[in-house]
N, C-alpha and C positions, 0 to 999 in steps of 0.2 A: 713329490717335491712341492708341488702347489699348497698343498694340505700342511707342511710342517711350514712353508714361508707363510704360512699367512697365520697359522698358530703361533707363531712366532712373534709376527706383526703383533698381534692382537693382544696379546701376553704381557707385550715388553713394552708399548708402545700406553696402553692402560696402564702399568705399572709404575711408569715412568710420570704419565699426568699428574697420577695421584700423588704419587710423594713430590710431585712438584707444588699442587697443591699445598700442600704439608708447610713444605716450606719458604713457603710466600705468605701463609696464613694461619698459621699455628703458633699460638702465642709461645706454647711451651718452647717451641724449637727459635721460634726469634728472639725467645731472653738467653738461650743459651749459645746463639749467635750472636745477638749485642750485647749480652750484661757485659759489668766488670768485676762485680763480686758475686759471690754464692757463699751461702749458707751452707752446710752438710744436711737440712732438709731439704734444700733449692735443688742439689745436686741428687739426692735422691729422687726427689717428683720428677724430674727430669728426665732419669734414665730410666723411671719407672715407664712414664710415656713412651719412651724409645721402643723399651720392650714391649707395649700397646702396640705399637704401628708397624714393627717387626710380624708380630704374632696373626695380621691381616690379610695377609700374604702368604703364601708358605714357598712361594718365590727366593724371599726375602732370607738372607744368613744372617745378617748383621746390620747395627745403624751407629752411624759414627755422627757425632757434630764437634766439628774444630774451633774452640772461643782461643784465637792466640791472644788478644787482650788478657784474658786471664791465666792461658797457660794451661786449660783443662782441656780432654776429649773427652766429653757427652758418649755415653756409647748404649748398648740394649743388651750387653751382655750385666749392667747394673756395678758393673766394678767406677770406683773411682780410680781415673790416673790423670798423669801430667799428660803433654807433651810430647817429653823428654822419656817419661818413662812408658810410650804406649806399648801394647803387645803387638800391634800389627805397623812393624817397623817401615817394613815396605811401601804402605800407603803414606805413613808420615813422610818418608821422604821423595817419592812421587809430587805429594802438594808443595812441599819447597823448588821445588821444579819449574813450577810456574806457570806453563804453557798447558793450558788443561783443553785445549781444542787439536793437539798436533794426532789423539786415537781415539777421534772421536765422542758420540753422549758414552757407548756400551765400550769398556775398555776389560780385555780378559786380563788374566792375571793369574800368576798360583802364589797367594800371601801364606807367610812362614808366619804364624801366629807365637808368640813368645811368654807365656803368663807368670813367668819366673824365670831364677835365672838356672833353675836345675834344668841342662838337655837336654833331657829324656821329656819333659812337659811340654816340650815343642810341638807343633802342630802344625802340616800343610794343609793348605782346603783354598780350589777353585774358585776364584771368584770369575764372575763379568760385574763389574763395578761400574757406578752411576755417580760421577761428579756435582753437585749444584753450588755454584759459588758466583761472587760475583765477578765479569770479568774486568779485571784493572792492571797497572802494573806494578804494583806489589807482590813479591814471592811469597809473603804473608798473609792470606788473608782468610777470614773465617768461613771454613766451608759446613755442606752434610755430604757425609758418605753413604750409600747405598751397594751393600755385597750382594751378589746375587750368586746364589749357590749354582754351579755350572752340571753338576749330577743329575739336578730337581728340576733343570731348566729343559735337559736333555731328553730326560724321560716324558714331560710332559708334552714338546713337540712330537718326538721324532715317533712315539707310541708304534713298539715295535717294528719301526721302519728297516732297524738295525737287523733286526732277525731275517729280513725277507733276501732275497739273491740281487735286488738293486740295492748299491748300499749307499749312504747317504755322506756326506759332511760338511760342514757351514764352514766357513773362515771369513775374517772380516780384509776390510779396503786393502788393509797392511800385509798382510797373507798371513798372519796368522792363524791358529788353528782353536776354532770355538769350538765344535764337533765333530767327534769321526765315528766311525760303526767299531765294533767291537771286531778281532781278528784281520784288521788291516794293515798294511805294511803303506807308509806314507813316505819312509825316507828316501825309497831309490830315486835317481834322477828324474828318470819318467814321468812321475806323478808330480816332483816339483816344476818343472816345467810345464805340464797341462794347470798347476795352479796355478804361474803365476800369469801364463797367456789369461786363463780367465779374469783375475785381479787388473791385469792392466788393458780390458777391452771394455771399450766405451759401450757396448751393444747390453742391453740390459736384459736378453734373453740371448738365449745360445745354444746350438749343441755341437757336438765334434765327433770323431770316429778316431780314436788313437789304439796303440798298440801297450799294452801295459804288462810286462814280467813273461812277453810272449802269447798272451792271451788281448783278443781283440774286444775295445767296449767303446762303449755309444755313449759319451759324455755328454750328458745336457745339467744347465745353470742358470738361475735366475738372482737379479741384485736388487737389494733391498734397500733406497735411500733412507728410510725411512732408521733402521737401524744400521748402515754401515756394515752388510755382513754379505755374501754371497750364500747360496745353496747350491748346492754342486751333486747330481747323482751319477753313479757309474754301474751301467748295465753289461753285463757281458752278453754278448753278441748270440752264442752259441744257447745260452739259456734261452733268448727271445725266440731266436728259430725254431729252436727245440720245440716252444708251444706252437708254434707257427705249421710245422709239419704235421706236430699232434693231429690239430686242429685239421688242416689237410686231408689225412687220411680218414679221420673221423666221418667228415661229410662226406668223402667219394664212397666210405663205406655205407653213410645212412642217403645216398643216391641211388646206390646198386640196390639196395633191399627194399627203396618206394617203387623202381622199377620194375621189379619180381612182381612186386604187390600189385603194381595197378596190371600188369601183365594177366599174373593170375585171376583178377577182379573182373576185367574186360572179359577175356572168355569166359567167366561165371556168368555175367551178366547177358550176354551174345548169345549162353546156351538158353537163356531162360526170358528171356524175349521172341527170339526165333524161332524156339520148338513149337510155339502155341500159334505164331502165324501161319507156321507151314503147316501145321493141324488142320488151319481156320481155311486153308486152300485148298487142300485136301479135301472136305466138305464140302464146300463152295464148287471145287467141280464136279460133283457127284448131282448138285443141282441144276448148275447151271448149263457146262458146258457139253454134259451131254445131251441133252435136249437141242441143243444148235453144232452143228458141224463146223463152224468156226475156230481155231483155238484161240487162245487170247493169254497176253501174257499178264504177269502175278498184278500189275495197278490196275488195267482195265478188267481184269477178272472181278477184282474185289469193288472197281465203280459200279460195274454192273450189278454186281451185287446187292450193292447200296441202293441204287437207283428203282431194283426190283422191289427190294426192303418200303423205299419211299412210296411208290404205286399203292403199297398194300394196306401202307397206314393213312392215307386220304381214302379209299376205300371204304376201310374200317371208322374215319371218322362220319363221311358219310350217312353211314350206314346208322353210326350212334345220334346223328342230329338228327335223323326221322325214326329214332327211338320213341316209343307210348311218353316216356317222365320228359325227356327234351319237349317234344311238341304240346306238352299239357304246358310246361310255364313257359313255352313260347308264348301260348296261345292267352293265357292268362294276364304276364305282363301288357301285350295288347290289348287284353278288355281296361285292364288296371291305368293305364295311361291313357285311352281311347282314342288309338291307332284304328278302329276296325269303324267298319260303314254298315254290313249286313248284319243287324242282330238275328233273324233266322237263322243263317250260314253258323255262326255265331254257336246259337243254342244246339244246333245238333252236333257240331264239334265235339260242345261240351256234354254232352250226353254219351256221344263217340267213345269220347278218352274219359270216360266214367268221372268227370269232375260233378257233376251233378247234374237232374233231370229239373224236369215243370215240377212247381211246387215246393220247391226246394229254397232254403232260406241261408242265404250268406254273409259272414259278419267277418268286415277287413279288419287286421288290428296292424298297426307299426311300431315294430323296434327298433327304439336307435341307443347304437351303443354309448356310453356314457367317457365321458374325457378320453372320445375319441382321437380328435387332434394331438394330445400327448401321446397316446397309444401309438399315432402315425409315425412319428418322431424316430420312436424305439425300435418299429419293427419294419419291416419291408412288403412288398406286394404282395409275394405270398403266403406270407406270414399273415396277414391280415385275411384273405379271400381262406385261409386254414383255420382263422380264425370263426370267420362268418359259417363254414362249414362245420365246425363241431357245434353252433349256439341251434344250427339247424339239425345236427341228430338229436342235441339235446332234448328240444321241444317235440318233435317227430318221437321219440322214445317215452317222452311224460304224458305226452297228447295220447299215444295210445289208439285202441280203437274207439273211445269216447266219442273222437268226429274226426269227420275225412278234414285232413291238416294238408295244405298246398304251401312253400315257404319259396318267394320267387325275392331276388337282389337285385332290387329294384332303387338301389341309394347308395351314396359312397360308402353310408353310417347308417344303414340302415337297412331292415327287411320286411318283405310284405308278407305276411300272415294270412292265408285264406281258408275263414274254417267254415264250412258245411253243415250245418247243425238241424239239418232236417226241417220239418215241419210242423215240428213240438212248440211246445210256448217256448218263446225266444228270451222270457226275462229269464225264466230258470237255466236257460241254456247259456244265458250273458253271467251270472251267477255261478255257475259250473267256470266257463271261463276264466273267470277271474282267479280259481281256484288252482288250476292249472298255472296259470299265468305268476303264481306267487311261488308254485315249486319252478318254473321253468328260471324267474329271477332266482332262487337260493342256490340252482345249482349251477347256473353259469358266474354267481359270485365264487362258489367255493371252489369250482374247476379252471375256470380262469381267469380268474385274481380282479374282475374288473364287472360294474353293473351294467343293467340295461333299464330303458325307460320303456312301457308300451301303451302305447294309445291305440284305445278299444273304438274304431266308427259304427255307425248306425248299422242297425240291420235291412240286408238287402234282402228282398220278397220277389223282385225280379233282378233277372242278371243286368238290364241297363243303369241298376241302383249300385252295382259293385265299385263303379269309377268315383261316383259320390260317398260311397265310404269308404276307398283309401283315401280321398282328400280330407274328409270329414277327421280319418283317423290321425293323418299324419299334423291338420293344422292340431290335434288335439295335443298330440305329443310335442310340440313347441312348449306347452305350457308347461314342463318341467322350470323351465326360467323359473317361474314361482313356485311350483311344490316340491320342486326339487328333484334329485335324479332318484334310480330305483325305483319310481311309483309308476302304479295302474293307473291311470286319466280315461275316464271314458267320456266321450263328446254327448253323451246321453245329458251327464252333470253336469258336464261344461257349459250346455246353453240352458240352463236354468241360472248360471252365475250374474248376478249382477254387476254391470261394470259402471263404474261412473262417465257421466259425460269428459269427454277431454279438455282439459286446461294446464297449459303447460307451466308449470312453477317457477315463474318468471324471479317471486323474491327469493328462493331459495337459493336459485342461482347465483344471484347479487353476491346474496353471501359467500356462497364457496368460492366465488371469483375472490371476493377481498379479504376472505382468509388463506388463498393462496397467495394474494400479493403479499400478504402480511408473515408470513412463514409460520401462522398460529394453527399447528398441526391437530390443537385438539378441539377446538371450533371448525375447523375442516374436516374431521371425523363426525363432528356434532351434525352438522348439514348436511352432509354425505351422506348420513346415516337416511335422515327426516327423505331427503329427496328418492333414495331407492325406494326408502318404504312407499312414499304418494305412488311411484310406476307399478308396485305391486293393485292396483286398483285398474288400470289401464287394461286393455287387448295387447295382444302380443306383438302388432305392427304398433299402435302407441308408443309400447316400451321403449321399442326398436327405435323408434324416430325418434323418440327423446334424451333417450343417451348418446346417440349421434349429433345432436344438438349443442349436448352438455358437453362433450367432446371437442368439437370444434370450438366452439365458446374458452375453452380450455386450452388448446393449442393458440389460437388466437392472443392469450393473456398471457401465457409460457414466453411467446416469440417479445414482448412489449416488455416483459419485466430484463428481459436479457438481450443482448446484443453478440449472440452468438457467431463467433466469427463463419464455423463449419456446420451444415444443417446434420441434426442426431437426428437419424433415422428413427429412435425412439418418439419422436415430437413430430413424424408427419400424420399426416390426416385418413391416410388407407392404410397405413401401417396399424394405427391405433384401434380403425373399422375392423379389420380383417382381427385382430386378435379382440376385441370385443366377442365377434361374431364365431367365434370358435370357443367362447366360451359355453357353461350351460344352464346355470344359474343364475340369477339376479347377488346371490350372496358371493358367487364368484367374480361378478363384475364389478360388484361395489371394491372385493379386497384387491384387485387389480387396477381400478379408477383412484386408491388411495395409492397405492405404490407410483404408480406413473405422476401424481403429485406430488410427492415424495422426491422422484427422481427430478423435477421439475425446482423443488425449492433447492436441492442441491448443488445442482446445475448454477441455479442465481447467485448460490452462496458461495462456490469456486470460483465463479468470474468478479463476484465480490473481492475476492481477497486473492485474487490474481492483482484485480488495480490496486490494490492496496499495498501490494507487495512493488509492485511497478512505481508507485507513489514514495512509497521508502526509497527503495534504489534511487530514484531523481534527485532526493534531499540528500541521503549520504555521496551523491558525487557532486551535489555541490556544494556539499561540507569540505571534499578532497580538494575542490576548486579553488574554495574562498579561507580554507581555516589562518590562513595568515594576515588574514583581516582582525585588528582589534575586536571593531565595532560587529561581528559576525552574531546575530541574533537571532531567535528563534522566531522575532515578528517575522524581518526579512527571510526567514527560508520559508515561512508559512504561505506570503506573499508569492515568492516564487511558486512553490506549488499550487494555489489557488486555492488555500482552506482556510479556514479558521484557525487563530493559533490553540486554543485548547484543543480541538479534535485533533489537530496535526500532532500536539503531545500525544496523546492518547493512540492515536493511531503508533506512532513510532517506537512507544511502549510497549505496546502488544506484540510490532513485527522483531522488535531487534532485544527486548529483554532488559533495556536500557534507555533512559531517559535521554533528549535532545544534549541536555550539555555534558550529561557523562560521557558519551560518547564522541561529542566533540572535544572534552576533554582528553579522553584516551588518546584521539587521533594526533589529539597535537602532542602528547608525552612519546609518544612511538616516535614522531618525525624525530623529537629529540634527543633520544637515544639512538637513531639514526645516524646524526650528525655529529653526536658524540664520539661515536666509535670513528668514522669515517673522515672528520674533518679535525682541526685543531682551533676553530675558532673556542674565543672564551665560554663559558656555562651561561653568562651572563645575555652573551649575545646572541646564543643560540634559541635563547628562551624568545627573545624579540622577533626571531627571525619564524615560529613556529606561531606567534601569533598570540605571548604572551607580553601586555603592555608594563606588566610589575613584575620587575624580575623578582622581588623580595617573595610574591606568591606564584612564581613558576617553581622558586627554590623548596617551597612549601608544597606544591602540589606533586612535585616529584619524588619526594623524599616518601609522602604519605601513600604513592600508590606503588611504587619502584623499592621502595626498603633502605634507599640509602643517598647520598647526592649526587648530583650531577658530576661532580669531580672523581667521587669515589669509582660510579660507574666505568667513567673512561678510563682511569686506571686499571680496574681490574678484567675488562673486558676487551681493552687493547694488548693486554698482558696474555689473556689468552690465545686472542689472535695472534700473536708471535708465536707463542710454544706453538699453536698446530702449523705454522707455516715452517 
């Protein structure tokens, strides 16, 4: 019912604008309502048209225009006739009638078409017809007719509704009958009295329960002001129950058969849970309980169980912690850190757990893994300690018997290397190392996916030199900063490095400061550049201290160029430390010291054109303020805002698309189409009152941006507002 009343609506109620359109503005159809003469070309273009605006529609049966001045019906079937002689007699004498509001806009009708005078040529055909005329009181006056074929109109609401067991039927205010379903019997009393209660009830929805031909149905109806019709559908009772039971039995039967199922499921599951506990008890007391005369029911059976279980695995760890490999790099991260006091005690340990004897020569190297910090990100605790654990068979498997290899995790990112290379000459054996050292980086590149740096320290000749070359090794491997990741560094090389005296690059600074004030990105790359390369000449605390420097320097000139209402966590000072300091490179700190400037000039330039936007909205509402002010100028709004009048153009330009007076413009032409539609003051005065002092160039500036004049406007847009009201 919803679905055909509103196809309905939407059909007839479009149908109806449009040819009203038609004819309020269609010159063709207003000469053959006002002329007084025609041509037989005249009258040809004419109906040719007709049959054009018929043909738009497939709604549409027929189009009439009635000129009684001249005595002719316009029609879109293309015939000329009189008046006197039309085929559709019915409507002629309908319009002599007069009263064209007593059956409303949609009026049904079955017209007897006549196109001769031979009988047999006669014609019935449905219409719902649409009067447009004007209303006076003259029985005569020039109208258009609009047929609307009642079959075409049917089929395209009610789309199959007819066929289904609710059957449907439309009637208008009058009780007439617009539509009914196909095999229904409307005449008994019955039904006319359920129509006409609906016809004459004010309730614009409804339903009812009546008794029809001895069958019970559930009348419901909805009313259409908008076309003057009711929809009326009628359900028989026993059909609805019918699904109603359906449905009923349906579910209590798909209830019974989840019931089975989860029946059957529970004991499937109950068997195959419980068989294996009562297994695991069975067991459990073959251990436990007889060994103790106690019995004990199935929880405490199985705590004690546990309990015993726990005892055996402290035990066992025990036992693993005074394991030979546990207490060797117990024993060794102590000398490596220099936790220990007895070096005696000391050395015969390490001769103990076969780390090495007197005379025996040791070389610490450190690896740290490379874009570690990202690594942490991805993986988890153990994933990482599974990580350190294969870089350590790996090397233990390439190291070989070569030299006694000790690998103790001694760093968050990092491992100590302890190799034992005898009492051979130790360059060759620093040399072999390195050799090693280049397959152990290729295969932890290609097994897991990520490099390592290692820094080789000095060779130890005694064990109290071991603590001095994991320091030795580990400051060396800092120096990836500048050689980058992946490399061997040995501290041997390193302190033959020249470093220059320290001087902090005070102009460079300058500069990158006032190319970031300045938002000149590629002079800020330029310096940027000059300034990491100078810290590549630096020691690695230098570096450190210098870009900490530059950093702050940075944040410091970030916070002055902007007025940041909420602090970005991107722009504090340990935020920017800590990710510096997790970097590994100098090349990766440069491309991250550009980005964070980056973010920084953006920052400026969104609270830039935040005010700027804030700056417009202030002038366009005191445009909305003052535009009925003659004298309303663009010094005075610049004044108000506090700019300059060119910038304040140019600003207002950029934000709105539209120059200061176009848009003042605009605003005042809106108000006055406003007050056209709405008011009845003159065109003339309305112009004054919107804040134009020459009417002669309101009349002009309205016609040039609106398409037509002030006058025209209120005419045809008050005209509108009638028809949709």
């Amino acid at each position: 019912m919803n679905q055909t009343y509103n196809t309905a609506d939407i059909l007839l109620t479009f149908t109806y604008n449009y040819y009203s359109q038609l004819y309020l503005n269609n010159e063709y159809i207003s000469k053959a309502l006002n002329g007084t003469s025609f041509s037989t070309n005249d009258i040809y273009d004419i109906n040719s048209q007709l049959g054009g605006f018929k043909n738009t529609n497939p709604l549409v049966s027929s189009i009439y225009v009635y000129n009684y001045h001249a005595g002719i019906v316009f029609n879109s079937a293309k015939a000329f006739s009189t008046i006197d002689d039309f085929f559709d007699k019915g409507m002629t004498d309908f319009l002599k009638e007069g009263d064209m509001t007593r059956n409303g806009l949609f009026i049904p009708r079955t017209a007897t078409l006549s196109f001769s005078s031979d009988s047999n040529k006669i014609a019935k055909q449905d219409y719902i017809s649409i009067v447009y005329t004007r209303i006076n009181s003259s029985k005569e006056q020039n109208s258009m007719v609009l047929n609307l074929d009642q079959k075409v109109l049917q089929s395209l609401i009610l789309k199959g509704n007819d066929e289904r067991p609710n059957k449907m039927m439309i009637i208008n205010y009058q009780g007439h009958i617009i539509s009914e379903p196909r095999g229904w019997s409307y005449d008994d009393v019955s039904t006319q009295e359920i129509l006409s209660t609906i016809v004459r009830s004010n309730s614009m929805r409804g339903e009812m329960d009546e008794a029809i031909q001895g069958k019970s149905f559930r009348i419901s109806y909805v009313k259409s002001d908008n076309l003057g019709w009711n929809f009326v559908v009628f359900s028989e009772k026993n059909e609805l129950l019918g699904k109603v039971h359906t449905l009923q039995n349906f579910i209590l039967a798909l209830t019974l058969v989840c019931i089975l199922l989860i029946t059957i499921t529970s004991v499937f599951f109950t068997r195959i849970i419980y068989f294996p506990i009562s297994h695991l008890l069975i067991r459990i007391k073959t251990t436990t309980e007889t060994k103790e005369k106690v019995s004990l029911n199935e929880y405490d059976l199985i705590n004690k169980s546990f309990s015993l279980l726990e005892d055996k695995v402290e035990t066992l760890q025990t036992d693993f912690n005074q394991s030979v490999p546990v207490r060797r790099q117990s024993l060794l991260r102590s000398v490596l850190n220099g936790t220990v006091n007895n070096n005696r005690e000391v050395k015969v340990a390490m001769e103990k757990l076969q780390i090495g004897s007197a005379g025996d020569n040791f070389v610490v190297c450190v690896l740290k893994i490379d874009g570690f910090h990202d690594i942490s990100l991805k993986y988890d605790m153990v994933d990482l300690s599974l990580f350190k654990f294969a870089i350590q068979n790996i090397s233990q498997e390439i190291v070989g018997n070569t030299f006694k290899l000790e690998v103790i995790e001694n760093g968050y990112d990092s491992l100590d290397f302890v190799f034992n290379i005898g009492n051979g000459d130790a360059e060759a054996h620093i040399s072999v190392l390195r050799s090693l050292f280049a397959d152990i980086q290729a295969n932890i590149r290609s097994l897991l996916k990520f490099s390592v740096t290692l820094g080789i320290g000095p060779v130890a000749h005694i064990m109290e030199q071991l603590r001095e070359s994991r320091d030795s090794a580990y400051q060396t491997v800092l120096y990836r900063l500048i050689f980058g990741t992946n490399s061997i560094l040995s501290f041997d090389d390193r302190i033959g490095t020249e470093f220059r005296e320290y001087e902090y690059p005070d102009a460079l600074e300058k500069q990158i400061m006032t190319s970031l004030k300045a938002g000149d990105t590629e002079a800020l790359k330029e310096y940027t550049s000059e300034f990491f390369a100078e810290m590549m000449a630096f020691t690695y605390d230098v570096i450190i201290h210098s870009l900490i420097q530059l950093l702050i320097m940075t944040i410091r000139v970030a916070k002055s160029m902007s007025n940041l209402e909420q602090s970005d966590h991107r722009l504090e000072i340990h935020t920017c430390q800590q990710e510096v300091l997790n970097l590994d490179t100098l090349e990766q700190m440069e491309a991250w010291y550009m980005n964070l400037c980056q973010i920084i000039i953006r920052l400026r330039d969104q609270e830039s054109k935040s005010k700027n936007s804030k700056t417009v909205a202030a002038m366009v509402e005191y445009m909305k303020e003052n535009y009925l002010d003659y004298n309303l100028s663009v010094d005075q709004m610049s004044q108000f805002v506090g700019l300059s009048t060119n910038y304040m153009r140019r600003l207002f330009k950029e934000e709105m698309n539209h120059s200061v007076s176009e848009y003042l413009t605009a605003l005042r032409l809106e108000k006055a189409k406003e007050l056209l539609v709405k008011t009845d003051y003159p065109a003339r005065k309305i112009g004054e009152n919107v804040g134009f002092e020459n009417t002669n160039y309101f009349y002009v500036l309205f016609k040039k941006h609106v398409g037509m004049t002030p006058d025209h406007y209120r005419r045809e847009h008050k005209l509108e507002t009638l028809l949709m009201e």
